[in-house]
Each structure stands twice: as structure tokens, then as C-alpha cells.
C-alpha positions as CSV (number, residue, x, y, z in Angstrom):
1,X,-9.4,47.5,-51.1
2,X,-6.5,47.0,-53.3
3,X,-6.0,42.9,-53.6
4,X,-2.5,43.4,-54.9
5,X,-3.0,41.5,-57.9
6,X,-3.0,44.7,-60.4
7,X,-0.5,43.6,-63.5
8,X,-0.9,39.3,-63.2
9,X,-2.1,37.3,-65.6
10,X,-4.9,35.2,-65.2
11,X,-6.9,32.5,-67.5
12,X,-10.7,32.4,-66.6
13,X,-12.6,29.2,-68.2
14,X,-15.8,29.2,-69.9
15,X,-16.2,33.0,-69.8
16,X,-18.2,34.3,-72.3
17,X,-21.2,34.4,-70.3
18,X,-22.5,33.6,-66.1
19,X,-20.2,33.2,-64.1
20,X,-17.0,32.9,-65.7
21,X,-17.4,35.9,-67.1
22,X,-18.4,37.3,-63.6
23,X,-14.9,36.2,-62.7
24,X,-13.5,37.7,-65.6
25,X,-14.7,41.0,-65.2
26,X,-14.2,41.6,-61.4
27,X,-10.2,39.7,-62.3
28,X,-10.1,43.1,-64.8
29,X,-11.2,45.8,-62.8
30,X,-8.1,44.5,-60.3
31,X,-5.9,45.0,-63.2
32,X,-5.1,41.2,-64.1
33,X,-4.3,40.5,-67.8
34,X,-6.7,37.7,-69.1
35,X,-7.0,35.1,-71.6
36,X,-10.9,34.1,-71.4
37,X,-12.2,30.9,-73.4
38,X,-15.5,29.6,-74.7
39,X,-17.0,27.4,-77.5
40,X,-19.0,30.0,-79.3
41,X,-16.4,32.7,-80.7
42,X,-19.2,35.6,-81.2
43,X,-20.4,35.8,-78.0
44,X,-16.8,35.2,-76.6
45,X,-15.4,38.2,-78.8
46,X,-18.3,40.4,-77.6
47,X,-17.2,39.6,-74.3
48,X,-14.0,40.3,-74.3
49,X,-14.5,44.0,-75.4
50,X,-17.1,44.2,-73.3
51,X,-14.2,43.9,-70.2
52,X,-11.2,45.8,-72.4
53,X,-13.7,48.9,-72.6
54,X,-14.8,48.8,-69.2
55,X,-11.3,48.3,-67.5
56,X,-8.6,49.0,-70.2
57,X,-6.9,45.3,-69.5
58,X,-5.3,42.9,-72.0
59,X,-8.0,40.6,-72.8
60,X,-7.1,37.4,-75.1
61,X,-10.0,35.5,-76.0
62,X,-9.6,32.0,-77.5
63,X,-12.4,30.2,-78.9
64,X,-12.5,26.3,-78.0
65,X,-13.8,23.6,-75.5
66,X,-11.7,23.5,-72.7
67,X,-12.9,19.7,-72.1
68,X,-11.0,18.4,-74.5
69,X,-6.7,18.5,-74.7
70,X,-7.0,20.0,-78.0
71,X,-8.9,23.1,-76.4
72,X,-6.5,23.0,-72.8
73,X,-3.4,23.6,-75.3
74,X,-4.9,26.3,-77.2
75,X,-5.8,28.2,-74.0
76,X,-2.5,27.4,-72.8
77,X,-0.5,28.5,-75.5
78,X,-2.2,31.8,-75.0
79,X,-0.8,32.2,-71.1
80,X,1.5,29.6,-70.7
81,X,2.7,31.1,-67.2
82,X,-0.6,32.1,-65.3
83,X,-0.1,33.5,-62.2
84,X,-4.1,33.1,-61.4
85,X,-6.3,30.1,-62.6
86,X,-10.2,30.0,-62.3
87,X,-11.4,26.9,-63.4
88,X,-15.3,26.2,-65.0
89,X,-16.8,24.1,-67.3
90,X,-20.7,23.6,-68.5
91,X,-22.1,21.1,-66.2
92,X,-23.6,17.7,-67.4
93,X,-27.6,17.7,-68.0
94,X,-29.9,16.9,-65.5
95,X,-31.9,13.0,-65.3
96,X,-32.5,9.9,-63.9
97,X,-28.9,8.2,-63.2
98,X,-30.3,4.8,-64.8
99,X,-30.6,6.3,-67.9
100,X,-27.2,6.9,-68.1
101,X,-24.4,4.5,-69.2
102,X,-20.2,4.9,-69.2
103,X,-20.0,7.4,-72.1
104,X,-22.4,9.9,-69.8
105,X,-20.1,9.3,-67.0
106,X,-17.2,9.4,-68.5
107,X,-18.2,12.5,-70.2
108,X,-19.7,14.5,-67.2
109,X,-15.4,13.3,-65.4
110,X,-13.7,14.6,-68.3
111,X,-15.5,18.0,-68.4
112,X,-16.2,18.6,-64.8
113,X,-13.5,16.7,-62.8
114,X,-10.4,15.8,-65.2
115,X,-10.3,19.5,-67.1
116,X,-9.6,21.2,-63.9
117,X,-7.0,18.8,-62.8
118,X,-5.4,18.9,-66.0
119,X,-5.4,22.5,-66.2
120,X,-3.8,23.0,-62.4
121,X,-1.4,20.2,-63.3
122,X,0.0,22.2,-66.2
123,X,0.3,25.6,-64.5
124,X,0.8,25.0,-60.7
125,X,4.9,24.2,-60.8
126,X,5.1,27.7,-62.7
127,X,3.3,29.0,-60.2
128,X,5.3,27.3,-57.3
129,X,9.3,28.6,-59.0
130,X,7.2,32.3,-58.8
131,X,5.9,32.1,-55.5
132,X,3.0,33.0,-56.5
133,X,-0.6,31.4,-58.0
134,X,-4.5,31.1,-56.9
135,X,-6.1,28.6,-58.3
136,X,-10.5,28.9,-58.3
137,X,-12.5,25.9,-59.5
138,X,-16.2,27.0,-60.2
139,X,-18.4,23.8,-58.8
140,X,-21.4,23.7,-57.6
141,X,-23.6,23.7,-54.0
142,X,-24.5,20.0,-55.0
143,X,-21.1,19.1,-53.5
144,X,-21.9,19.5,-50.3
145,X,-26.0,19.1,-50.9
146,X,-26.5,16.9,-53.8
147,X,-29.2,17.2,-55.7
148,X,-31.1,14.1,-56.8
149,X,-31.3,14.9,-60.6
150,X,-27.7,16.2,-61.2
151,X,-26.4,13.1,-60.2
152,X,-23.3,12.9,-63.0
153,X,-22.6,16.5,-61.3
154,X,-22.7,15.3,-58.1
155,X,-20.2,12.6,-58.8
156,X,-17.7,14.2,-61.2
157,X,-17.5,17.5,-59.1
158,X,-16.9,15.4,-55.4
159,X,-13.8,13.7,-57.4
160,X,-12.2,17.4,-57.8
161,X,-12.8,18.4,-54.5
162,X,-11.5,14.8,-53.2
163,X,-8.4,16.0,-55.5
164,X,-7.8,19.8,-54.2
165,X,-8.3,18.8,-50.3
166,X,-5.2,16.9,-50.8
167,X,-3.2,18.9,-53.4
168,X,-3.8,22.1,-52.2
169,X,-2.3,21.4,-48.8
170,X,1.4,20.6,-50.5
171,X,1.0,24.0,-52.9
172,X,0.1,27.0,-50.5
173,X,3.9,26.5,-48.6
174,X,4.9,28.1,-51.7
175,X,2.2,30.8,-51.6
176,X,0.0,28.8,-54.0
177,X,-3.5,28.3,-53.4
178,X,-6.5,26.0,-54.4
179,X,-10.1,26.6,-53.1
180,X,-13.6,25.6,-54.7
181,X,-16.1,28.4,-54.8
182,X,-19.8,25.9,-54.3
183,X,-22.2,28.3,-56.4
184,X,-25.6,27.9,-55.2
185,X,-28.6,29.7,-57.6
186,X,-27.2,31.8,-59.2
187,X,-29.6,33.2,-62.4
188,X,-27.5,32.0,-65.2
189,X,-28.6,29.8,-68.4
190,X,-27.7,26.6,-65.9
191,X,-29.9,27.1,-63.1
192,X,-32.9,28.5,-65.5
193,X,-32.6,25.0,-67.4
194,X,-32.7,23.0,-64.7
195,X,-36.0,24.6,-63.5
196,X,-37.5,24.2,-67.2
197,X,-36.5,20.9,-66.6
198,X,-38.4,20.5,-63.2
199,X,-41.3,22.9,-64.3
200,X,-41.4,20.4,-67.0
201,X,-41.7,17.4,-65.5
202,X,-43.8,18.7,-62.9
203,X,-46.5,20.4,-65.4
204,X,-45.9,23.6,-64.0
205,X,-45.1,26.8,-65.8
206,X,-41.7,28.0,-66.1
207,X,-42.0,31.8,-64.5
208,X,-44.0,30.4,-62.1
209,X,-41.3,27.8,-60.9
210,X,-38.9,30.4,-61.4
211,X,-40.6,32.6,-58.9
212,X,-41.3,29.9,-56.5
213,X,-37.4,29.4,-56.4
214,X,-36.3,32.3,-55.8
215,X,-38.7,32.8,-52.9
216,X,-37.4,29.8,-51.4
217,X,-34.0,31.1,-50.9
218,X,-33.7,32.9,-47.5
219,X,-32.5,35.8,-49.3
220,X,-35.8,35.6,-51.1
221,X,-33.4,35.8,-54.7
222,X,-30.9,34.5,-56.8
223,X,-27.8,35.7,-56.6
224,X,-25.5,37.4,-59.4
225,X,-22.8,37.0,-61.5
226,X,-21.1,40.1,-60.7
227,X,-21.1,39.2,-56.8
228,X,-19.8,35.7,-57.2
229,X,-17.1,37.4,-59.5
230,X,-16.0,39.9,-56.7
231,X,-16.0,36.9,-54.0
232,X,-13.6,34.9,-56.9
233,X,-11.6,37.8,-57.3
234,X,-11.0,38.3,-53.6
235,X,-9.5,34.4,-53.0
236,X,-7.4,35.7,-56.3
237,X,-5.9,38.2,-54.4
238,X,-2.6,38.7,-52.1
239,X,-4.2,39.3,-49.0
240,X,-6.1,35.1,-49.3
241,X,-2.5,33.5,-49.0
242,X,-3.6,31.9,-46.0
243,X,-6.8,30.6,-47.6
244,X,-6.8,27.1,-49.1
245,X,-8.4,23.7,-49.9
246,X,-11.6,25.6,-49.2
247,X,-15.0,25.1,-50.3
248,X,-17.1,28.2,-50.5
249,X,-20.3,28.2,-50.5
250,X,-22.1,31.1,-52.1
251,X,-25.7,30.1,-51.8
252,X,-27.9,32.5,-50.2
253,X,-28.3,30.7,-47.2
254,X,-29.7,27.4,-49.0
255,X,-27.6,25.4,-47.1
256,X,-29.0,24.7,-43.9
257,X,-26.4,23.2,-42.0
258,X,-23.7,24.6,-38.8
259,X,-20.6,23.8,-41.0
């Protein structure tokens, strides 16, 4: 299926590695132009040839933290006129919420809330004079199932979707979208932290928790980076114009509700 999105440009967040770079990779083979970004410059250089020798696109990485404005203005420097926008960030750590005071809160807001809507507010009016944009925020399952120890998660990532329900109805008259792809366990560095974490606490060891988990799922796994890329690239692409303010929920089946 072609998606019609061969020759855009596209910024992917935090895609050295997981699912960003799951995104960025599927983005590629579709023939979109990217500027990728992570913290860590080695693994984000290895990265990006990794997806110029396996599709032949224009890959720009830049080496920051998109958290912070200093970071949002280097990325956007690099692709000032994005036609598509995925947007991720690391995810707060896991814990009890009354260990946490304002400077966790505010933190876990700035990266996983405020970065996004920063991001779309500097690239969606472009997008609306070219009659053209999609717009992906990575979140997480916890939106719509929270889980007890990812509480700053929970709370930061409910403000963004509270933010694209409303915003993304005024954009998509002009062909722009905004949806939320809800990733459930997915086996990236995130999820296998947060079950050290649990094994942890729970005296349990750590393959054998990881195990247990991924029997739980009713699709007796955990899913993969190169699927949720492909599922990314598809709400990237012309034929989702109709498609927006959605949440997504790639999860296996976790979720065990109607709606």
C-alpha cells in the first residue's frame, strides 16, 4: 500500500532506539525525509545510518534533549517546516507518588505533556498554510488504564491527551491531524525497567517476571518496535485524513474493556 507520503519531511523524537526509532524506520521506507533526535549522539548516529542504508532517505540526526527549549530549537532548526510530527519523550520513573514533590511533577509535565505541545504549537500553522500535516504523540496504555506505580506518567500524559481532544478537532479541516498512539508492552528498555522494578520489589527474579508478563498478554507476547512503527506510519499517511483526536491503543489485547 502506497501511503502517499513518499518525498515529506518528518521529525521523529527520541529515536535512537524503541519505538521512536520504530517510527523512524517504517516513516523511511515510505520515503519521508527525517530529522531523528536523542540525548546520546553514538547511538543516535548509529541509528541514523542504520535507516539511510536500509532505505536510501535523508536522515538528519541532532543530538539533544527534546525536554528542554534549548533541545526543541535545535531540532527545529534542523526541519523547520515538517509536514509529519511524531512526538516521544523518555517517561518519568516508576514509585510511590508520596515520595514525590513539585520538582518530580513538574519534571515528569515538562517532558511528557509540555514538549509535545510545544513541539505541535511550533509546526502545526505550517502545516495548516500547506494543507497538509500528521501529528503522532507516543503515550502510553496508562492513559486509559493507569497503572498504580507510574503515577507522574499517568498524570502528565492525561494533560496531552486532554490538549489534542480539543486541538485536533480545529486542525484536521485543513487536512491536519493529531492522534495518540497508547503503546501497551512493548519490549523496549522502558517496559524491561519497570519489571526489574516490580521483580525487585517483589523478590522475584527478573527473567522470570519477564516471562510471567509476557504470558499474561492475550497475545501470549510483547509486541515490537517495528509493528508499532508501521501502525505510526499508517496514521502518517494520506489515506488517515479522516482520522483524528484518536487514541490508539496498541496493546495486545491488555485492555479489557468494549471501548
Amino acid at each position: 500500500m502506497d501511503l502517499g507520503i513518499s518525498g515529506k519531511k518528518g521529525i521523529v523524537c527520541a529515536a535512537s532506539k524503541g519505538l521512536g526509532k520504530g517510527c523512524a524506520m517504517s516513516l523511511a521506507r515510505d520515503g519521508v525525509d527525517l530529522v531523528i533526535n536523542s540525548r546520546t549522539e553514538e547511538t543516535l548516529e548509529a541509528t541514523a545510518e542504520e535507516i539511510r542504508s536500509a532505505t536510501g532517505v535523508a536522515v538528519t540526526a541532532v543530538a539533544c534533549d527534546i525536554t528542554t527549549e534549548e533541545g526543541r530549537v535545535k531540532v527545529l532548526a534542523a526541519c523547520p517546516d515538517p509536514d509529519i510530527l511524531v512526538n516521544n519523550a523518555g517517561g518519568p520513573p516508576p514509585g510511590d507518588f508520596r515520595e514525590w514533590g513539585r520538582d518530580e511533577w513538574i519534571a515528569a509535565i515538562d517532558a511528557n505533556m509540555l514538549t509535545a505541545i510545544f513541539m505541535i504549537k511550533a509546526t502545526v500553522d505550517g502545516m495548516i498554510e500547506r494543507k497538509f500535516g500528521r501529528i503522532v504523540n507516543i503515550t502510553s496504555a496508562a492513559v486509559r488504564s493507569p497503572i498504580e506505580e507510574l503515577g507522574l506518567s499517568n498524570g502528565a500524559r492525561a494533560g496531552l491527551t486532554g490538549f489534542v481532544a480539543g486541538t485536533s478537532r480545529k486542525t484536521v479541516r485543513h487536512n491536519v491531524t493529531i492522534n495518540n498512539i497508547l503503546p501497551g508492552p512493548f519490549a523496549t528498555d522502558r517496559l524491561l525497567g519497570n519489571i526489574r522494578h516490580r521483580a525487585e520489589a517483589a523478590g522475584i527474579d527478573f527473567e522470570e517476571m519477564k516471562e510471567q508478563r509476557a504470558a499474561q498478554n492475550p497475545a501470549g507476547r510483547f509486541g515490537t518496535a517495528e509493528e508499532f512503527g508501521d501502525a505510526c506510519a499508517y496514521l502518517c499517511s494520506d489515506q488517515a485524513s479522516f482520522i483524528t483526536g484518536q487514541n490508539l491503543v496498541l496493546d495486545g489485547g491488555s485492555f479489557p474493556g468494549t471501548l
